[in-house]
PLY file of the C-alpha trace (Angstrom):
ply
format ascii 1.0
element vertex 334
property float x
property float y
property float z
element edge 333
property int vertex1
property int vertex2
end_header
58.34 107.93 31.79
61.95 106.83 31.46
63.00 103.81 33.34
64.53 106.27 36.08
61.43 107.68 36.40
62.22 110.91 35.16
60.11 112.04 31.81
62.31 111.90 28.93
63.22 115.34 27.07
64.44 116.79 23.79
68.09 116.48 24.50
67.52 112.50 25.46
66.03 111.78 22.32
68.54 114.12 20.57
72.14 111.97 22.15
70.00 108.64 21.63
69.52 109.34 17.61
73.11 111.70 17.38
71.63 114.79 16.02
70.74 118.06 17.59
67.97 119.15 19.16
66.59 121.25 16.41
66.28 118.44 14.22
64.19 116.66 17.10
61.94 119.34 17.41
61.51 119.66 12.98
60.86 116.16 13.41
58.49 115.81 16.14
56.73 119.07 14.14
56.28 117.30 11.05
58.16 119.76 9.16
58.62 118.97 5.76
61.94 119.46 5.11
63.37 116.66 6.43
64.67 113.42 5.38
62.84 110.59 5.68
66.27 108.72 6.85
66.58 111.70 9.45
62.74 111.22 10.37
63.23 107.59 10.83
66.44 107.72 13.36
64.52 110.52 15.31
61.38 108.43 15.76
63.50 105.31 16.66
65.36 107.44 19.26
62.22 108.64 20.70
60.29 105.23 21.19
63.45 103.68 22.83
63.79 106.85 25.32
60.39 106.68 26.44
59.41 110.19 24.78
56.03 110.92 25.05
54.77 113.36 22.31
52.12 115.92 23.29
49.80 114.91 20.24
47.12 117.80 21.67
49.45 120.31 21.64
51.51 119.21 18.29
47.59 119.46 16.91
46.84 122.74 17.49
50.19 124.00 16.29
49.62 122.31 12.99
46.32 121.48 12.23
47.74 117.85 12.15
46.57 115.70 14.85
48.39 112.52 13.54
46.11 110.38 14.26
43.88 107.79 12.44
40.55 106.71 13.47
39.68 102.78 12.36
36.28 102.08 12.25
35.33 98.30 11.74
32.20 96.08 12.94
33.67 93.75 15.14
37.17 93.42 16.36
36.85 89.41 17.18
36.58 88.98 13.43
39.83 87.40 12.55
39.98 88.73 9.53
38.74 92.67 10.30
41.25 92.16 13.35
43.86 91.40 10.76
42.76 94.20 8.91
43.55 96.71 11.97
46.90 95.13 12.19
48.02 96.27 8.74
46.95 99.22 8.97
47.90 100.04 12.75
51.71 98.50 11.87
52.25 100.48 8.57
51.08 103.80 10.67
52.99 103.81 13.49
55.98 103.33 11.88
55.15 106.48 9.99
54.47 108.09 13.39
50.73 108.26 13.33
48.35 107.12 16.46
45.46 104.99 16.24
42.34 105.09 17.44
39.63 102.13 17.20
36.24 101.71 17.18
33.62 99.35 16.41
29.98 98.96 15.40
28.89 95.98 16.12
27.75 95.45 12.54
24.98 98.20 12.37
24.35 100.94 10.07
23.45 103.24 13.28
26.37 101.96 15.22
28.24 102.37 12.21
27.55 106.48 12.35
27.92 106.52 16.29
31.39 105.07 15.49
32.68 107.56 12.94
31.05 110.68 14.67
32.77 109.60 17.80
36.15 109.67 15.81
35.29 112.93 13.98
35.32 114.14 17.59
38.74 113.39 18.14
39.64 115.68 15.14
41.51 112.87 13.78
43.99 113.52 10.28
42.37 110.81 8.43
39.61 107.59 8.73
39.64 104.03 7.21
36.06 102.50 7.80
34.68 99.21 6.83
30.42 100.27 6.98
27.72 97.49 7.35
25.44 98.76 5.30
26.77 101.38 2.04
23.11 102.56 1.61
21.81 105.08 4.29
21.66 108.28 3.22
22.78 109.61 6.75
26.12 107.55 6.60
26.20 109.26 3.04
25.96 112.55 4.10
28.19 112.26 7.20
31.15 110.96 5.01
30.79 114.02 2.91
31.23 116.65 5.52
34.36 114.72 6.90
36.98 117.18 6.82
39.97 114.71 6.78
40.65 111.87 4.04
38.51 109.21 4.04
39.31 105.26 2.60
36.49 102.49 2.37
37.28 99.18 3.03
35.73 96.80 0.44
32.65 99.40 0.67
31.64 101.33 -2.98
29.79 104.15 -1.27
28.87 107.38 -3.42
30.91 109.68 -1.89
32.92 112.06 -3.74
36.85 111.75 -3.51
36.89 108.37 -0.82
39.89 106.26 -1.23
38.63 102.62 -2.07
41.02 99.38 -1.09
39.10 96.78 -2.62
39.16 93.08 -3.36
38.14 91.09 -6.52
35.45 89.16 -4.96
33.64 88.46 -8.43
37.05 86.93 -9.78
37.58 84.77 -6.82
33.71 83.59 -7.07
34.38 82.16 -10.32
36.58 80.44 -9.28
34.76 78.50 -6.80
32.41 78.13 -10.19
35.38 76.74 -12.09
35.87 74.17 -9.17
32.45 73.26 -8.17
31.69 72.51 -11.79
34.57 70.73 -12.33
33.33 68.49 -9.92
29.91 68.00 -10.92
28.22 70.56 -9.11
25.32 72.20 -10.47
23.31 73.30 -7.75
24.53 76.08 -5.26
23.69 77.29 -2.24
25.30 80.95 -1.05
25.15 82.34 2.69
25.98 86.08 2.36
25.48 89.08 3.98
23.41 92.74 2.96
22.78 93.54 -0.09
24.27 97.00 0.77
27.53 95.56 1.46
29.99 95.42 -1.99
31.74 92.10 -0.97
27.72 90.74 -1.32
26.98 92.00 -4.31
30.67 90.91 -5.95
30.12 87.73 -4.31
26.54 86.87 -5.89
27.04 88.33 -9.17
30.15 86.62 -9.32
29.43 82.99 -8.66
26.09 83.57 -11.26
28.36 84.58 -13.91
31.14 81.86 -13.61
27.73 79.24 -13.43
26.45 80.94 -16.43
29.87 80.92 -18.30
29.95 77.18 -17.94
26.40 75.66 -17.65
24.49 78.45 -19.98
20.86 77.66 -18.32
21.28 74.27 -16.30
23.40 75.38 -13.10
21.46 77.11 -10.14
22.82 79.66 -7.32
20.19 79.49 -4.65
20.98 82.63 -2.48
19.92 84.06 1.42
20.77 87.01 2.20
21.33 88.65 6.03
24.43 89.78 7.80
28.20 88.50 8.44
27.24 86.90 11.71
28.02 83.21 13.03
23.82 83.64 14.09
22.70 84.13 11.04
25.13 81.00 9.02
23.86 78.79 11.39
20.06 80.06 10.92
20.33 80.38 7.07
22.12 76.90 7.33
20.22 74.72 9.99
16.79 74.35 7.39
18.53 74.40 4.35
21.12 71.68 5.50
17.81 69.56 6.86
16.38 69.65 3.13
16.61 66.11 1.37
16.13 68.61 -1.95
19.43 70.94 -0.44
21.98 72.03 -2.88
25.40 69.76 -3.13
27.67 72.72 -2.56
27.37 75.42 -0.24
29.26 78.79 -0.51
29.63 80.66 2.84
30.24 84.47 2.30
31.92 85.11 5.43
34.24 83.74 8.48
31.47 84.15 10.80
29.02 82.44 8.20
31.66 79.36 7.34
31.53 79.40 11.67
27.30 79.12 11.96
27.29 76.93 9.05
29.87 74.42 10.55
27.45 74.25 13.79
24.75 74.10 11.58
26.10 71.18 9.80
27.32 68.90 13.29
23.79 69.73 14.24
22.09 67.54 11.46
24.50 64.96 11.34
26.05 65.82 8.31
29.44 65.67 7.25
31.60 67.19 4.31
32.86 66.39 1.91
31.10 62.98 2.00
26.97 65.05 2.41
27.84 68.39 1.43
30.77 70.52 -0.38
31.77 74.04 1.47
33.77 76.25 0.36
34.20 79.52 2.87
35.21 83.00 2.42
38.92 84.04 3.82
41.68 81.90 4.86
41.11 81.99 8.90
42.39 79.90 11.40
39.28 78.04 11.43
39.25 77.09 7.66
42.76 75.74 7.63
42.31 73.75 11.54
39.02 71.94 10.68
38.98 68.60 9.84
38.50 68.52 6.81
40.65 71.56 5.58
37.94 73.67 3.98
38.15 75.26 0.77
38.25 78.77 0.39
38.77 82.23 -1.67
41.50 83.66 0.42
42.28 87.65 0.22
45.20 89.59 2.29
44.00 90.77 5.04
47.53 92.51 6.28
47.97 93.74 2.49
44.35 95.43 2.35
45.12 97.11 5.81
48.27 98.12 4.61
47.31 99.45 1.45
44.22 101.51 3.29
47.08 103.02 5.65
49.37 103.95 2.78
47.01 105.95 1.20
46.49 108.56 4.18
50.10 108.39 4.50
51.02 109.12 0.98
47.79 111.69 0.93
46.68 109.75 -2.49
43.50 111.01 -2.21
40.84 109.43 -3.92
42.92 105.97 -5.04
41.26 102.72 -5.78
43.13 99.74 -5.33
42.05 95.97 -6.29
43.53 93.38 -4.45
43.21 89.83 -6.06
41.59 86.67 -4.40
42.55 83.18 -5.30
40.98 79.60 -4.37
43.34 77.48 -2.13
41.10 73.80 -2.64
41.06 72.11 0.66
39.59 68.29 1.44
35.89 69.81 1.97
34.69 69.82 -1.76
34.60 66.77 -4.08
33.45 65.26 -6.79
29.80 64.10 -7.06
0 1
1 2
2 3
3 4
4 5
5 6
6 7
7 8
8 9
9 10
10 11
11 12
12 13
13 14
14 15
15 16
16 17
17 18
18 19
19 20
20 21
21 22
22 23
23 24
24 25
25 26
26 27
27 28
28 29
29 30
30 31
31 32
32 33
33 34
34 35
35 36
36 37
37 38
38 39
39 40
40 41
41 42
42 43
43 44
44 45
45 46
46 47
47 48
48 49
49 50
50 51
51 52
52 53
53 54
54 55
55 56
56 57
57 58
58 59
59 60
60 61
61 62
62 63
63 64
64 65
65 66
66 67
67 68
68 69
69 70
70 71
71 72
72 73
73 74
74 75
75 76
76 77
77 78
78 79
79 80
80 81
81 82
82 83
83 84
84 85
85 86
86 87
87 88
88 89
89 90
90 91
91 92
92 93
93 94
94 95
95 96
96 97
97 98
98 99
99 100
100 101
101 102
102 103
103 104
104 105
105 106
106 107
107 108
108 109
109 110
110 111
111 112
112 113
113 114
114 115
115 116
116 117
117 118
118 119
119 120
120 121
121 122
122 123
123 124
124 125
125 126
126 127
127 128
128 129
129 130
130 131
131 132
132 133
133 134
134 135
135 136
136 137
137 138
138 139
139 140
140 141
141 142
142 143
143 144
144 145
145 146
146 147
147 148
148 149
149 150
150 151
151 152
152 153
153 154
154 155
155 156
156 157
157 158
158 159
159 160
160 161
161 162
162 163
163 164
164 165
165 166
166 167
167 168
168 169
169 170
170 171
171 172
172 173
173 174
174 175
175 176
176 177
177 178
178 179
179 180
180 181
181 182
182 183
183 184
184 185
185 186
186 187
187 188
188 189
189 190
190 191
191 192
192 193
193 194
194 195
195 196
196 197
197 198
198 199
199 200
200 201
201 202
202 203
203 204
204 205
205 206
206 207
207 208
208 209
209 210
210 211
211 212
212 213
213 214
214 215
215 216
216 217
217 218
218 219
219 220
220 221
221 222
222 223
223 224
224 225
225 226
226 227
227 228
228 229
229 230
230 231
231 232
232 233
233 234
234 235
235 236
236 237
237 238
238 239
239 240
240 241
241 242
242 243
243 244
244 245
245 246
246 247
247 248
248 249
249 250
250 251
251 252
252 253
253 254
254 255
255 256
256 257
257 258
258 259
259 260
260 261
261 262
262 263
263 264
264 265
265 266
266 267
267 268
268 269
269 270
270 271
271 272
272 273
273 274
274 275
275 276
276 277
277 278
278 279
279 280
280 281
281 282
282 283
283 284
284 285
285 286
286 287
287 288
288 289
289 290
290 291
291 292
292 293
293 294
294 295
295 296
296 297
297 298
298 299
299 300
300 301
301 302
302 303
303 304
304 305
305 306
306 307
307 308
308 309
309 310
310 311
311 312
312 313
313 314
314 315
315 316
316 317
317 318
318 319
319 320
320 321
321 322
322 323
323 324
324 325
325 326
326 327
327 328
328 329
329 330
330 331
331 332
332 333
């Protein structure tokens, strides 16, 4: 509704952007030719106007609901939430809806999630999975009739569009640093094994260790899930050790959050007991006392990028993002 309570029509939107009302109506229709200048004024016109579109009724006419279904674990993730943001931003303003769910982090959640979106006939998905490895979430993807993009996920289904980030290359960088300093023993806090950023992560930091030390450097690894539950678990024992790594690598916001607990728990401090270096810039990382160390990605870019590829209908696209190591006062030399 307008602010004089009357619903706003075709011929408001039409005097508010200066063209006809034909051109509203090829607009709102998605036709295709029209100019993406002419698209842009129309769309402007009708968000200032109040103009509600009837997306149900636009969807049967086309086929095209014009709407994109998120799917994420968990929305108080700073950096998934940033995520969402990208995307949601860079859709809109090509005058697509959202929808949003989340799964709590579970592969069966995960399925609930998507199948709930399926049902809303949406145009197109981005979904950041748990776990890449059940068949079921395998076989679901593939009978998706809409375009589908992975975040940071490498599942085997045919034609998925794949934003990525180079979590190996940032991992050796951490191995560059930590060496640097003296560091030959390291402990990383990750998630599943079915999860790509886990796998990049681990394989990463081994190979930077083995690039510099040959044989004499160590990653000590414990795997489980992106929760703050599970850094402070993995962390509370390991932390208590006299025979504990010097470095710690946490593969996750959530982790870096467990682990901090974990740490104030046993009366430890950084840099001075232990080195940390965390995964993603996040408020946290950059407020603590120390500043902690970390392999920063673009959150808003990745989100972005995932959105531009429904937009653009690219298909099955893969696109790398790169990671880099902003050093922080939580590591040090030995």
């Amino acid at each position: 509704m307008n602010r004089s309570g009357r619903r706003s029509t075709l011929k408001m939107v039409a005097e508010k952007a200066g063209v006809g009302t034909t051109s509203v109506s090829r607009v709102l229709a998605d036709h295709p030719d029209v100019s993406e200048e002419m698209r842009q004024r129309v769309l402007r016109a009708a968000e200032e106007v109040g103009y509600q579109v009837d997306l149900v009724a636009r969807a049967l006419r086309s086929g095209d609901s014009r709407t994109v279904g998120i799917m994420i674990g968990d929305l108080l993730n700073p950096f998934l939430a940033a995520i969402v943001s990208g995307a949601s931003d860079h859709l809109r303003s090509n005058g697509y809806a959202v929808l949003l769910a989340t799964s709590d982090g579970t592969p069966d959640e995960d399925l609930t999630a998507i199948r709930s979106l399926m049902q809303h006939r949406v145009s197109g998905l981005i979904v950041s999975v748990s776990d890449e490895r059940p068949p079921a979430l395998t076989s679901l993807l593939t009978s998706v009739d809409a375009p589908v993009v992975q975040l940071d996920r490498d599942l085997e289904v045919p034609g998925l569009g794949s934003v990525w980030a180079d979590h190996a290359g940032g991992m050796q960088q951490v191995a560059d640093h930590l060496v640097s300093q003296g560091h030959r023993r390291i402990g990383l806090i990750v998630g599943s094994e079915g999860s790509r950023p886990t796998r990049e992560r681990v394989e990463g930091l081994r190979h930077g260790l083995r690039r510099l030390l040959g044989g004499s450097g160590e990653v000590l690894v414990r795997y489980g899930d992106m929760s703050e539950a599970w850094g402070y678990e993995a962390s509370h024992s390991w932390l208590a050790d006299d025979d504990r790594p010097t470095a710690f690598v946490c593969g996750g916001n959530q982790i870096t959050v467990g682990f901090l607990r974990a740490l104030s728990d046993v009366g430890l401090s950084m840099p001075d007991d232990v080195s940390l270096v965390a995964c993603d810039d996040v408020s946290i990382t950059q407020l603590f006392r120390p500043g902690i160390t970390v392999v920063a990605r673009d959150a808003l870019a990745m989100g972005t990028a995932a959105a531009g590829m429904l937009v653009d209908k690219a298909g099955s696209r893969k696109v790398v993002l790169p990671t880099h190591l902003i050093v922080r006062g939580s590591t040090r030399a030995l």
